[in-house]
Rosetta silent file (secondary structure, phi, psi, omega in degrees, C-alpha in Angstrom):
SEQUENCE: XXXXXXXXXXXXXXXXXXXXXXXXXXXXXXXXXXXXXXXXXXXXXXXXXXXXXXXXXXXXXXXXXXXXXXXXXXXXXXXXXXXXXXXXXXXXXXXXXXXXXXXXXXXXXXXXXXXXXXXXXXXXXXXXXXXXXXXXXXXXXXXXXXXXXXXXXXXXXXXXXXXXXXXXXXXXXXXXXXXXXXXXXXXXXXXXXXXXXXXXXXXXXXXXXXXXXXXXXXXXXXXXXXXXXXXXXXXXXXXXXXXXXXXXXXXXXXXXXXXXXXXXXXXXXXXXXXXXXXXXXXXXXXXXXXXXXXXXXXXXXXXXXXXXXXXXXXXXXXXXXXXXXXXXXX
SCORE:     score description
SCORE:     0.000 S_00000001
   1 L     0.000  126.836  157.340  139.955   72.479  147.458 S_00000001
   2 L   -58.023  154.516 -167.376  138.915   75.668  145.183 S_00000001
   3 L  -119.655  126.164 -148.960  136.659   77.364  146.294 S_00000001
   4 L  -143.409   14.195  166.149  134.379   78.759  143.595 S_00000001
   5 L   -51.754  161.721  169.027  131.117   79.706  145.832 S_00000001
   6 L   -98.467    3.866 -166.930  128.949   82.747  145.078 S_00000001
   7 L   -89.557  166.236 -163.724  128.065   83.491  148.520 S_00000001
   8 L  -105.297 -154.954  144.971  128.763   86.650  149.509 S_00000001
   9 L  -102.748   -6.967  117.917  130.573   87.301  152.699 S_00000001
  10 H    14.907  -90.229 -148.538  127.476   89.181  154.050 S_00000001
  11 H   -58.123  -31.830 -146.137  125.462   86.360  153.073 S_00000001
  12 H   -75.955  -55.916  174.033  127.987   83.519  154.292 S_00000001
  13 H   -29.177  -62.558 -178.471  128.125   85.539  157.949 S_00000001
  14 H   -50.890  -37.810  173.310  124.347   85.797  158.251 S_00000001
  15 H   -58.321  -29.212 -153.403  123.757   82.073  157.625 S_00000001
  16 H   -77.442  -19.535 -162.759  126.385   81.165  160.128 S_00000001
  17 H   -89.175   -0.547  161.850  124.611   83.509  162.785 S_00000001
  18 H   -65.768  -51.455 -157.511  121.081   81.574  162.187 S_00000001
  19 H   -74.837  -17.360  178.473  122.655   78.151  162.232 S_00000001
  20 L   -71.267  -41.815 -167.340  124.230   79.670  165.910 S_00000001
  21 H   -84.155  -36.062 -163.066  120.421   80.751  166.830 S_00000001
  22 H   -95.268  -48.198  159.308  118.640   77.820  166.073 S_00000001
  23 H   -60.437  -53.788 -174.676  121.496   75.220  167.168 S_00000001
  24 H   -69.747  -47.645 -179.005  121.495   77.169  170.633 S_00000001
  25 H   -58.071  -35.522 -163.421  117.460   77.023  171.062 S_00000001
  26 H  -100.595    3.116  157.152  117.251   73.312  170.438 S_00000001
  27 H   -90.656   -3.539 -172.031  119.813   72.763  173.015 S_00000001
  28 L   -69.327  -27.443 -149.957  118.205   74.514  175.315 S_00000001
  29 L  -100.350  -51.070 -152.703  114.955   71.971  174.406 S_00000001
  30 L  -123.034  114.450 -178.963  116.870   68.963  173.893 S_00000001
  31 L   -90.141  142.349  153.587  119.573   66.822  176.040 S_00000001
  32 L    48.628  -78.493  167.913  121.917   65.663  173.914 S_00000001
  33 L    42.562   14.855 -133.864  120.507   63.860  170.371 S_00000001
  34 H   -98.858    1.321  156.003  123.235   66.060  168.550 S_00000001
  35 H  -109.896   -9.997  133.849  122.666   64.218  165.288 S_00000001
  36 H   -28.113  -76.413 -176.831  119.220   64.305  165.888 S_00000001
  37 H   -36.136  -53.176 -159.107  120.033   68.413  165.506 S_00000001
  38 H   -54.407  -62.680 -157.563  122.894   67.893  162.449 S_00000001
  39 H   -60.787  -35.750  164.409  119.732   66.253  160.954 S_00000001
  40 H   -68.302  -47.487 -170.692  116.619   68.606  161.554 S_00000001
  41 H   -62.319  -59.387 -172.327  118.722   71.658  161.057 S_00000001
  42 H   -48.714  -47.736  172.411  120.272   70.541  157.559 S_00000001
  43 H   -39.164  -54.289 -160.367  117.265   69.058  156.514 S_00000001
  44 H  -106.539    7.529  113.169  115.265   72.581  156.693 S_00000001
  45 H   -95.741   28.807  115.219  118.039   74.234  155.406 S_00000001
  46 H   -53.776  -25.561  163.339  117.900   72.045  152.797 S_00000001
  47 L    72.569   33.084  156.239  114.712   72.560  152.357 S_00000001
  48 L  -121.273 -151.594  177.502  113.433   69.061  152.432 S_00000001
  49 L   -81.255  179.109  169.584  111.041   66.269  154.830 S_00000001
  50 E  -168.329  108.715 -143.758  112.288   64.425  157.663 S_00000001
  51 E  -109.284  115.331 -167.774  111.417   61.237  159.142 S_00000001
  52 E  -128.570  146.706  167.929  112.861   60.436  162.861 S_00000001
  53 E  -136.078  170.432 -157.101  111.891   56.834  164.424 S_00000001
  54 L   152.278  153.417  153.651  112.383   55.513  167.812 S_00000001
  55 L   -56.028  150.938 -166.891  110.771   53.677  170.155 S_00000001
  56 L   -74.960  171.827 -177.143  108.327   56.126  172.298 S_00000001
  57 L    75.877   17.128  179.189  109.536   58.526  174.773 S_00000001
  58 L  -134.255   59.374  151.382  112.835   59.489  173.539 S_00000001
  59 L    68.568    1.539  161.250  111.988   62.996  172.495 S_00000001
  60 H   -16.694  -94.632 -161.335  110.778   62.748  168.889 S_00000001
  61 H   -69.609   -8.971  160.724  108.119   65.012  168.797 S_00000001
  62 H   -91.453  -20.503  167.873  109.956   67.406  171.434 S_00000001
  63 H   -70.411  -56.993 -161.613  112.921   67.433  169.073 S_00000001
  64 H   -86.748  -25.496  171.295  110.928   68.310  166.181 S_00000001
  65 H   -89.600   -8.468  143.706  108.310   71.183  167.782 S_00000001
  66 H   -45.152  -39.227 -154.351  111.609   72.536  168.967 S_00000001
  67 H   -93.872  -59.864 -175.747  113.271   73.216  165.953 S_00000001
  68 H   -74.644  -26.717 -154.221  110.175   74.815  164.446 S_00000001
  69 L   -81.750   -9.573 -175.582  108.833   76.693  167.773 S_00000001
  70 L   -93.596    3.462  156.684  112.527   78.798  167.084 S_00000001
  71 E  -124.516  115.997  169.020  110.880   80.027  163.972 S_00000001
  72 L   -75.658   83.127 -150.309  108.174   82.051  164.073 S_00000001
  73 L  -118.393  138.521  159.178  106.402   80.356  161.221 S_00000001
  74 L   -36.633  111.336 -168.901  103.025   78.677  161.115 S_00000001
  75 E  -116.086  135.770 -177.021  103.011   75.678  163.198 S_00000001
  76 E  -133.033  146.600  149.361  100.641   72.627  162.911 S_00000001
  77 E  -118.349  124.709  155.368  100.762   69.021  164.741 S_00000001
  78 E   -81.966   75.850 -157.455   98.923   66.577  163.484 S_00000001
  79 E   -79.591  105.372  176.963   98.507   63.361  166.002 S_00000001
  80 L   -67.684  125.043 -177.111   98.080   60.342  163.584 S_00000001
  81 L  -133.312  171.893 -164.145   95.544   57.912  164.924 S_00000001
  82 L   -69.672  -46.884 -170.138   94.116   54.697  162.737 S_00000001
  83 L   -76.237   -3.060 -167.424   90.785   56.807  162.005 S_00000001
  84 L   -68.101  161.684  173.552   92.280   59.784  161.041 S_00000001
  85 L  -124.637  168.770 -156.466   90.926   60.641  157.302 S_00000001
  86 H   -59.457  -34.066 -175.136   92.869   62.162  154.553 S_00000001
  87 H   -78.304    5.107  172.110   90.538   65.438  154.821 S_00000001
  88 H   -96.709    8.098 -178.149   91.542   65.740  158.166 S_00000001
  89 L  -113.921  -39.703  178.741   95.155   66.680  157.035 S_00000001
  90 L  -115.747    7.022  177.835   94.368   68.316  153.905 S_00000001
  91 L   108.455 -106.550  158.348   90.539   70.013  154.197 S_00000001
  92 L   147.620  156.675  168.588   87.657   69.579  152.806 S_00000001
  93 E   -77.948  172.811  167.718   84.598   71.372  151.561 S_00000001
  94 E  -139.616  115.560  168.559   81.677   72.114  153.973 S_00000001
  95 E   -82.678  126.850  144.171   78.346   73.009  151.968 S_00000001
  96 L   -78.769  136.894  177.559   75.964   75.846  153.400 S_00000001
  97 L   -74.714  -55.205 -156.708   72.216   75.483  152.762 S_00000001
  98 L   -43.708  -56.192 -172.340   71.559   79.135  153.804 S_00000001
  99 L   -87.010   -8.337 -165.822   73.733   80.359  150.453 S_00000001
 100 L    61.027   37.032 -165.917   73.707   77.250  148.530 S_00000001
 101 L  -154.281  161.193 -133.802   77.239   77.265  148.454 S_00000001
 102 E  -109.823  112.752  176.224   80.621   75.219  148.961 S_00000001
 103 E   -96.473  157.528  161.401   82.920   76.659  151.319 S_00000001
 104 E   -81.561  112.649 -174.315   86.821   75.669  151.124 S_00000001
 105 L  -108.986  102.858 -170.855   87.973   74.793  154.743 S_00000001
 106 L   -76.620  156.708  157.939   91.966   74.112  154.396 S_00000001
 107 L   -82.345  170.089 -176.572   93.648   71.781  156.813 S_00000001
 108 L   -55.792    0.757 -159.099   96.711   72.103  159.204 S_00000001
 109 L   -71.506  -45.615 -163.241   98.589   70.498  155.953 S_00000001
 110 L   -67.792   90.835 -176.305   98.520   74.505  155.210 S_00000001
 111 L  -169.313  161.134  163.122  101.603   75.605  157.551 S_00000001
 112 L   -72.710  -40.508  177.939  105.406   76.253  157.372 S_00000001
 113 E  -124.770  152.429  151.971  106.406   72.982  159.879 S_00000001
 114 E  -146.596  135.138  175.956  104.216   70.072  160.376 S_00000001
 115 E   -92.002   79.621  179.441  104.332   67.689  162.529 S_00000001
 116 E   -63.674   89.104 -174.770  103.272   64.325  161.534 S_00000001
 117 E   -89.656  116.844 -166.773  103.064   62.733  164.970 S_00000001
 118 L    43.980   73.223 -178.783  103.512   58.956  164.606 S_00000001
 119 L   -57.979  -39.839 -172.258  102.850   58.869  161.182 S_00000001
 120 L   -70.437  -60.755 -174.033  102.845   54.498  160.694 S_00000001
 121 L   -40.922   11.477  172.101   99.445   54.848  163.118 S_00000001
 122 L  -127.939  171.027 -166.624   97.454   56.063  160.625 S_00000001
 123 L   -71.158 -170.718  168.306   96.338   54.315  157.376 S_00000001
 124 H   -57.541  -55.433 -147.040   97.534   53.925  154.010 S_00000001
 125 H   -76.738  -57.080 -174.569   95.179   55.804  152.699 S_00000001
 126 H   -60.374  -25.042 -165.908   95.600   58.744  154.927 S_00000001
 127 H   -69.759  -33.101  177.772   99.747   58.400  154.812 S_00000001
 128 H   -50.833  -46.084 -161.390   99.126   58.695  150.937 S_00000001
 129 L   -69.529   -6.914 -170.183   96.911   62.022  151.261 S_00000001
 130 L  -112.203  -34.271  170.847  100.397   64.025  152.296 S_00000001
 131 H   -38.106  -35.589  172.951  102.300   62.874  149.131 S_00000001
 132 H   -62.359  -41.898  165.747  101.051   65.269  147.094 S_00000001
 133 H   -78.436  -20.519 -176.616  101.685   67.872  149.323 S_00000001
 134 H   -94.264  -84.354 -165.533  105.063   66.809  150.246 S_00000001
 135 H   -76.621   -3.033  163.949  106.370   66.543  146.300 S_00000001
 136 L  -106.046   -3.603 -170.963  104.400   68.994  144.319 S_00000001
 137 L    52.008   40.821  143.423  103.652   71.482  147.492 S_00000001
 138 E  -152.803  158.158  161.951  100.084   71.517  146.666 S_00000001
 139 E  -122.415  164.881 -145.195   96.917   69.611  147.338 S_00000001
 140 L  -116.497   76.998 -132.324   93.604   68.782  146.007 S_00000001
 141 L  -103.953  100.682  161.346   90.476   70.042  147.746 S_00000001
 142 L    65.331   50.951 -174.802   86.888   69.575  145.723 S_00000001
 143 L    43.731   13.723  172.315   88.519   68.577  142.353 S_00000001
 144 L  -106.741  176.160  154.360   90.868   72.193  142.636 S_00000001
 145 L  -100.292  135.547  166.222   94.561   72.888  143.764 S_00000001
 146 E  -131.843  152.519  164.923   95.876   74.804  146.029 S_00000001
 147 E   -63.392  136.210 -176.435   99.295   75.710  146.864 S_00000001
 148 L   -79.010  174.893  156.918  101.435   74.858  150.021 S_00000001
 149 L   -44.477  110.877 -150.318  103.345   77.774  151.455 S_00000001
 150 L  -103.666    5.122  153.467  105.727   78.596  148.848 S_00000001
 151 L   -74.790  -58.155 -172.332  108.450   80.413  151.448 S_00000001
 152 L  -150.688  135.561 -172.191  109.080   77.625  153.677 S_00000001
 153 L  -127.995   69.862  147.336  107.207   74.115  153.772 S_00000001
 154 E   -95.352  119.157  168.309  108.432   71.370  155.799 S_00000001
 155 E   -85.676  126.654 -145.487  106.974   68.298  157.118 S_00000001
 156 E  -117.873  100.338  164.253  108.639   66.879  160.553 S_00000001
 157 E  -128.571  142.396 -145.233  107.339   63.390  160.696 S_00000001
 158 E  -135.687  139.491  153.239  108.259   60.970  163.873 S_00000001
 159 E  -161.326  154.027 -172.362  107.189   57.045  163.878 S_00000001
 160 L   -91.542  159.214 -158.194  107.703   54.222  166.151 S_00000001
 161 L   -72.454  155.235 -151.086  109.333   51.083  164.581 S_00000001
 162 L   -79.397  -46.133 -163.281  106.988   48.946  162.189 S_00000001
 163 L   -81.753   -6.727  166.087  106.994   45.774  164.633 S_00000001
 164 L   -71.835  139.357  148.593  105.167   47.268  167.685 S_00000001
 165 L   -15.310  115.853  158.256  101.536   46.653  167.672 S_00000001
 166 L    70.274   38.899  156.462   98.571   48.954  165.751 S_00000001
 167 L  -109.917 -174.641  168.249  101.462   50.402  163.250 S_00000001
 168 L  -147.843  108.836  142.050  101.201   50.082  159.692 S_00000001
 169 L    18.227  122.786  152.747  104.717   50.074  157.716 S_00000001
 170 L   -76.338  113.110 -125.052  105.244   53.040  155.570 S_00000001
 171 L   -99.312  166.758 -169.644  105.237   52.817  152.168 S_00000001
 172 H   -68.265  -28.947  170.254  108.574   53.141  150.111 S_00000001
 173 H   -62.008   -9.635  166.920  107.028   55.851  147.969 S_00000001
 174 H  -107.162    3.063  170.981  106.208   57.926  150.936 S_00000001
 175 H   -92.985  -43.761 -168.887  109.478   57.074  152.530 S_00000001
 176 L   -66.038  -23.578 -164.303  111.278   58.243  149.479 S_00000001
 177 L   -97.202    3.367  152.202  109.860   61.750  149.618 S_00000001
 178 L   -50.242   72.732 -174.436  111.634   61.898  152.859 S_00000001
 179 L   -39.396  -39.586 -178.809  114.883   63.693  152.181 S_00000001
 180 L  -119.377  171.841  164.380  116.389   62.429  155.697 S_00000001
 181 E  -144.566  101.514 -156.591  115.743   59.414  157.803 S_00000001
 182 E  -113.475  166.636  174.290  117.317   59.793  161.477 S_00000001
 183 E  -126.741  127.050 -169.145  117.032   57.088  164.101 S_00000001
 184 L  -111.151  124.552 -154.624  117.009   57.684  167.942 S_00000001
 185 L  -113.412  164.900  165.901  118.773   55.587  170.346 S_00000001
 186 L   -69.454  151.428 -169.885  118.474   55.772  174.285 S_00000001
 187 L  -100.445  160.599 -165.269  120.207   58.597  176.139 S_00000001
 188 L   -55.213  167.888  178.152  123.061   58.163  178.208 S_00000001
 189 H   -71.033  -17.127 -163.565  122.694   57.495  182.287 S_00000001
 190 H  -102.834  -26.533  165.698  124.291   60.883  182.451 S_00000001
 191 H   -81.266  -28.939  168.009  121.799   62.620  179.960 S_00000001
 192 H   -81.475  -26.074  148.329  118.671   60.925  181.762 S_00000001
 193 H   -52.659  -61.727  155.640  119.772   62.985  184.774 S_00000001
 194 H   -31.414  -87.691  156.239  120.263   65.861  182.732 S_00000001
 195 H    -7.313  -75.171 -170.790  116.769   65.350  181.359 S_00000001
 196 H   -73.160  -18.898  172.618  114.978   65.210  185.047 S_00000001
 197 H   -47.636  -62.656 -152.931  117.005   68.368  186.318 S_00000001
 198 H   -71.468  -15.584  166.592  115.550   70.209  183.686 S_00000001
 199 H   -60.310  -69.704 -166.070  112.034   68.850  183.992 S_00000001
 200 L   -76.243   28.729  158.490  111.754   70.097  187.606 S_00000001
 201 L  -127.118   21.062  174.447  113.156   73.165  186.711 S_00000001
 202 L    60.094   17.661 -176.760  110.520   73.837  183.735 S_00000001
 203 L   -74.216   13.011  163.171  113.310   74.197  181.437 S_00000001
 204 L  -136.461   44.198  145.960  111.457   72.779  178.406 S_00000001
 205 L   -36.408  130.395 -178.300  108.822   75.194  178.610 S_00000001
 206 L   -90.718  157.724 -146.575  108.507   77.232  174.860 S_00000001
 207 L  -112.173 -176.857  167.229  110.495   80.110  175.307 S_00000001
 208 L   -81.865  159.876 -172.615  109.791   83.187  172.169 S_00000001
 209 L   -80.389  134.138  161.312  111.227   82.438  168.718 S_00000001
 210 L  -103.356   21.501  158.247  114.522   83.514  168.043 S_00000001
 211 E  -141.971 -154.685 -163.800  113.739   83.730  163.864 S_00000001
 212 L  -128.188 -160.126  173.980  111.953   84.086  161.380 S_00000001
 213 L   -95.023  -34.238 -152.450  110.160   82.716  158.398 S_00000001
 214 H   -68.556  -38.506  175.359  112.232   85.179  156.345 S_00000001
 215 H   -44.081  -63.221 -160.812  115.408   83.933  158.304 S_00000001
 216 H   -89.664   -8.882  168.409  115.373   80.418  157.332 S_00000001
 217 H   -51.080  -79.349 -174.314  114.060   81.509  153.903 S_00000001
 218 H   -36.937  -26.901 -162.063  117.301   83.427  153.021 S_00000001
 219 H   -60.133  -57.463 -175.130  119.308   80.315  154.846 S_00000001
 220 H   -28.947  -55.491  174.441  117.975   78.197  152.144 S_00000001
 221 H   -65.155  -55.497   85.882  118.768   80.209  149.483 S_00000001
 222 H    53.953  -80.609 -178.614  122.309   80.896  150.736 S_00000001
 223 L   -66.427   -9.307  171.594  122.836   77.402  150.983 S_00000001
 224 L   -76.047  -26.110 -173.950  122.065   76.762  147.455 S_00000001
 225 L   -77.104  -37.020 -179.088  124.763   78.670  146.664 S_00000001
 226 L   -55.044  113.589 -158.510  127.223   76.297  148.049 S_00000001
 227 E   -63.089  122.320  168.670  130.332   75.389  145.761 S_00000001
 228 L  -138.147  122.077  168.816  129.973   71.404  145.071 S_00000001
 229 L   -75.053  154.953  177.647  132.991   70.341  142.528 S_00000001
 230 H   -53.317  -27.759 -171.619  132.037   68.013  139.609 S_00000001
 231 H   -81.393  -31.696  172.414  134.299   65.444  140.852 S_00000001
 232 H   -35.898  -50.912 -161.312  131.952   65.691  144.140 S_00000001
 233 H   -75.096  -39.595  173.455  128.685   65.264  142.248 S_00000001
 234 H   -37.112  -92.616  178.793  130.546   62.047  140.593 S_00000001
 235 H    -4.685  -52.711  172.877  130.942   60.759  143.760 S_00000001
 236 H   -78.094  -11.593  175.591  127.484   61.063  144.823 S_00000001
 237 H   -97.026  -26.709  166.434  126.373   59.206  141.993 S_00000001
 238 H   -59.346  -33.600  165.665  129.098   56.632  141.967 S_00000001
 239 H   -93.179    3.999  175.923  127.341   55.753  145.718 S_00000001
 240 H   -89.501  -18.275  153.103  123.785   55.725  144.575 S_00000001
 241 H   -55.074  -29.419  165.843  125.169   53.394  141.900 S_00000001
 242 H   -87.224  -15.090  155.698  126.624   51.053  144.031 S_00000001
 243 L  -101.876   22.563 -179.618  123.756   50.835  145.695 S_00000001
 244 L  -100.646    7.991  160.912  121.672   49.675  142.897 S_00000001
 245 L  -152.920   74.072 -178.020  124.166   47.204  142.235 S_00000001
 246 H   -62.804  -40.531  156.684  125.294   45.955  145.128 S_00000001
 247 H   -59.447   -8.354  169.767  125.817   42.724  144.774 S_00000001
 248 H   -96.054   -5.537  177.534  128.831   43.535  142.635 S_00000001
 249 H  -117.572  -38.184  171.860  130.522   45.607  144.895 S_00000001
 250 L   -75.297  171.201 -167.885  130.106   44.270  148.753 S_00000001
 251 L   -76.707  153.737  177.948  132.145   41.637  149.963 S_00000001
 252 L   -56.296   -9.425 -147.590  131.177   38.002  149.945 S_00000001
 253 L  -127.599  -35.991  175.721  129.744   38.037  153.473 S_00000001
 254 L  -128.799   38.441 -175.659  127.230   40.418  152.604 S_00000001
 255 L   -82.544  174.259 -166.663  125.932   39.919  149.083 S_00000001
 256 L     2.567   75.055  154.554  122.229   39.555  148.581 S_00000001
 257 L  -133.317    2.356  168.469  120.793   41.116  151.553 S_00000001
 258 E   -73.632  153.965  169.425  120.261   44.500  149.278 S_00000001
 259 E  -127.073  -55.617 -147.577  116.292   43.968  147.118 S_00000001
 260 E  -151.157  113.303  161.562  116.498   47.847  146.073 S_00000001
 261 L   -83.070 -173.336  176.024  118.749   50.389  145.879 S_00000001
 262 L   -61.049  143.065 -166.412  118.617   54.437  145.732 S_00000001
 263 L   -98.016  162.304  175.514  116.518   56.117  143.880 S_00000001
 264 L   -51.146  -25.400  175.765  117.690   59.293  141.913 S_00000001
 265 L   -40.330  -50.759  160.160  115.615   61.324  144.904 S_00000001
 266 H   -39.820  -43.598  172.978  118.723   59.809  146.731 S_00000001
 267 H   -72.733  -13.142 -171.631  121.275   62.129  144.555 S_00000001
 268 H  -117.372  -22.197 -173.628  119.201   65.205  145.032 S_00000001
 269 H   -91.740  -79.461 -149.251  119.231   64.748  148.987 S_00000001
 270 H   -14.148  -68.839 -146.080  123.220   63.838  148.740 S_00000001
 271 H   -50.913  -35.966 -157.080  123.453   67.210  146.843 S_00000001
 272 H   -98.207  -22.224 -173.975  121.484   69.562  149.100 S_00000001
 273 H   -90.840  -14.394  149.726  121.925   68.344  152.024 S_00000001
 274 L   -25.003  -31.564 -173.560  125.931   68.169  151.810 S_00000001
 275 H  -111.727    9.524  149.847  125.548   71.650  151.269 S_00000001
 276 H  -100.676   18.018  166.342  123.838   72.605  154.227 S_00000001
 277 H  -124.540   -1.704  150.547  126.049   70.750  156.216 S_00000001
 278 H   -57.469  -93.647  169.130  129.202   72.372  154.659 S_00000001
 279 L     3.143  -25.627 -132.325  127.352   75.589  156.265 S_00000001
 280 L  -129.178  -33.859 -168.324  126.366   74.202  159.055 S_00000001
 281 L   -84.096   -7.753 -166.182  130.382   73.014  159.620 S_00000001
 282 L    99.095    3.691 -171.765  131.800   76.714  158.609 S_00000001
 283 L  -145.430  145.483 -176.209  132.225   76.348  155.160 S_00000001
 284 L   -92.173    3.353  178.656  131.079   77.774  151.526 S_00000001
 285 E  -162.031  131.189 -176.592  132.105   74.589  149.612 S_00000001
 286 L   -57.829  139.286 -178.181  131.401   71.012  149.974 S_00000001
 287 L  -125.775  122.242 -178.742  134.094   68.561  150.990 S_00000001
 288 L     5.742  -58.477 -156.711  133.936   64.478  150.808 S_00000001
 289 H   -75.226    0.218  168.186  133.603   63.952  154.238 S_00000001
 290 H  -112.766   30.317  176.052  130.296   65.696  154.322 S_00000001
 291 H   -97.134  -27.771 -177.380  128.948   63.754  151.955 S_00000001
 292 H   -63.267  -44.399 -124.764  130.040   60.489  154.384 S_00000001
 293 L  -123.251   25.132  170.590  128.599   61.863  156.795 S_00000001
 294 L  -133.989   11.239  179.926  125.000   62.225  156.115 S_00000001
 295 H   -64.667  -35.949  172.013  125.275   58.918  154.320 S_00000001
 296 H   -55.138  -58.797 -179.221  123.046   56.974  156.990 S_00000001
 297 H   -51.689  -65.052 -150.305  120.569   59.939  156.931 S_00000001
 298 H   -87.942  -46.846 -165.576  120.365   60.498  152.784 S_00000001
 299 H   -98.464  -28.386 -172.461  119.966   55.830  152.545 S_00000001
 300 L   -61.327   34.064  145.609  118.854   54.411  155.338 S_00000001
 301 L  -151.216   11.944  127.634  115.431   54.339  153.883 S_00000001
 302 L   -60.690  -27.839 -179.778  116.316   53.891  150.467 S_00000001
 303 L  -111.475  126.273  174.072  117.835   50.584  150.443 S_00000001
 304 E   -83.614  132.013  164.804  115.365   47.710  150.815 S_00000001
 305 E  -103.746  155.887 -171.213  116.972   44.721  152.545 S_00000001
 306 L   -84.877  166.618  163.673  115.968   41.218  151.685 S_00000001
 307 H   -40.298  -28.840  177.957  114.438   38.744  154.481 S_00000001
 308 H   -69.173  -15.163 -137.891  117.442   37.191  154.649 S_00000001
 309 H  -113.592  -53.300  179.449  119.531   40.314  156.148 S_00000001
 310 H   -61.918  -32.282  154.594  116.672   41.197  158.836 S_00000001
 311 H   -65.975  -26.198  163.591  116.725   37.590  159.816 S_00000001
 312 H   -68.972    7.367 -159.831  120.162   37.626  159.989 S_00000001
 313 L    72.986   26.597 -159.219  120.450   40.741  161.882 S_00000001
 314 L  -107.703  129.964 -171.439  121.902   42.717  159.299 S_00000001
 315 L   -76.572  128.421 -174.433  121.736   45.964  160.094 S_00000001
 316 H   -60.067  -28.559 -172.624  120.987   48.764  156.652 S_00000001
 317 H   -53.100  -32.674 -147.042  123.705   51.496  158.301 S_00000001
 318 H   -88.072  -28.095  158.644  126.408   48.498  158.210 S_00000001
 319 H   -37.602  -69.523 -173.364  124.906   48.002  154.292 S_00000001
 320 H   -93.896   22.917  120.009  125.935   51.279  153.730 S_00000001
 321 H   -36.764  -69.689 -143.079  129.233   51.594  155.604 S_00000001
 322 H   -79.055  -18.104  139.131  130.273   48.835  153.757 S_00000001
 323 H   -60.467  -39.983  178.240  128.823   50.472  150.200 S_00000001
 324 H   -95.706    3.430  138.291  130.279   53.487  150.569 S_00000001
 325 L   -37.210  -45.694  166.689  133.775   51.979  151.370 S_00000001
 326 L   -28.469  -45.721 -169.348  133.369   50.772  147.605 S_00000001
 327 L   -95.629  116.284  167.866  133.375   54.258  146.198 S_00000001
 328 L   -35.694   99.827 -161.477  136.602   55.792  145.590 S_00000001
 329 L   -76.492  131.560  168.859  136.656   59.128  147.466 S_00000001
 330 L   -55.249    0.000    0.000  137.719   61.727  144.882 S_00000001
């Protein structure tokens, strides 16, 4: 493929020796997950949200304060409970009598990572109060605006699957502002060993940051730079097309279990995060397969399935496996 990037070779070196620093800290933090990593790292140098589910206890929220604790960046966790209110995420005013006057108190919303811990426990109302902040990067305090951090902003949010008890289903507009969506599985017999070594040897203890704010700033930018041909960008729109019309393109066996396909938001993750995961892979210019291979990541909470497809067991990855088969690879 030409290669028709803008990166420098400077620039392209420095990125690769972050994505080395950052990749090495969260194994030290994390057994095994390794697309759990592809997906946190790309994500925030992509420079969007990220949404991880599992059942509890399989390292969510140690996965995700990892990743940030290896930049020394403002860090906030936020533990979502049913009572939390909106002003406890984004601030509030507090009037003094002595001056007669309204101070501005911001909330932990005001940070470089946050950590939405178990986000579906808290209400609608509160899951709503982060929208604002997650797509325009500012929120609304006492009828004014303020600005999020405008180097580096990312929200890390973990939730346990919508059918346990005391959750409440997210909604698709706050799932949509979610750039990724990863899912966490159990770890191997040989990884839950792993796992208890390192507990009684205090090995997931936080250790000092090996970057910066400035660090994953530049990454970002860097990665923006990253050469995606025209026939590429087709591509990504030829699969967010198939999956708003799905029934014309899967196979008889699996027509109408799609309700909703991708939204253009979809096409905007494709783009960026393909091109932090060329980067992330060694490379200054996007190639097909790393557009496949975030496909799970960039839909699996884009495409609504009908009633029929969860009673049947139909799983959304095997949706899009079987959509993006569809699409001609250029």
């Amino acid at each position: 493929m030409e290669n028709k990037s803008t990166i420098s070779s400077e620039d392209f070196q420095y990125s690769q020796e972050v994505i080395k620093k950052i990749s090495d800290y969260y194994k030290q933090k994390v057994v095994g997950q390794s697309l759990l990593a592809q997906t946190l790292i790309s994500g925030i140098i992509a420079d969007g949200h990220i949404l991880i589910e599992s059942v509890p206890g399989l390292a969510k929220t140690t996965a995700a304060k990892a990743i940030s604790d290896a930049v020394d960046g403002k860090f906030s966790r936020i533990q979502c409970t049913p009572d939390l209110m909106p002003s406890d995420i984004t601030g509030s005013q507090i009037y003094h009598q002595e001056t007669g006057k309204f101070e501005t108190v911001f909330g932990p919303v005001f940070s470089n990572f946050v950590l939405l811990d178990e986000v579906n426990r808290s209400s609608a109302k509160t899951q709503a109060a982060m929208l604002e902040a997650m797509a325009e990067r500012q929120v609304t305090i006492g009828g004014n605006s303020y600005k999020m951090p405008q180097d580096v902003f990312i929200v890390i949010a973990t939730q346990n699957p919508i059918e346990q008890e005391g959750t409440y289903p997210l909604s698709e507009a706050q799932t949509d502002r979610f750039m990724l969506k990863e899912v966490i599985t159990y770890p191997t017999a040989e990884e839950e060993v792993q796992v208890l070594t390192m507990t009684e040897k205090k090995a997931f203890s936080k250790t000092p940051a090996v970057l910066t704010i400035e660090d994953v700033d530049k990454v970002q930018r860097i990665a923006e730079q990253v050469y995606v041909s025209d026939a590429l960008k087709k591509y990504i729109a030829d699969i967010i097309t198939a999956t708003r019309n799905a029934d014309k393109v899967l196979p008889a066996e699996l027509k109408g279990y799609v309700r909703i396909g991708a939204s253009p938001r979809g096409s905007i993750a494709f783009l960026s995060v393909s091109k932090a995961i060329a980067l992330i892979n060694g490379r200054d210019y996007v190639v097909p397969d790393d557009i496949k291979m975030i496909s799970h990541q960039v839909l699996r909470h884009r495409i609504g399935l009908s009633y029929a497809a969860f009673s049947e067991g139909i799983s959304v990855e095997s949706i899009i496996d079987a959509l993006v088969n569809t699409v001609q690879v250029p």
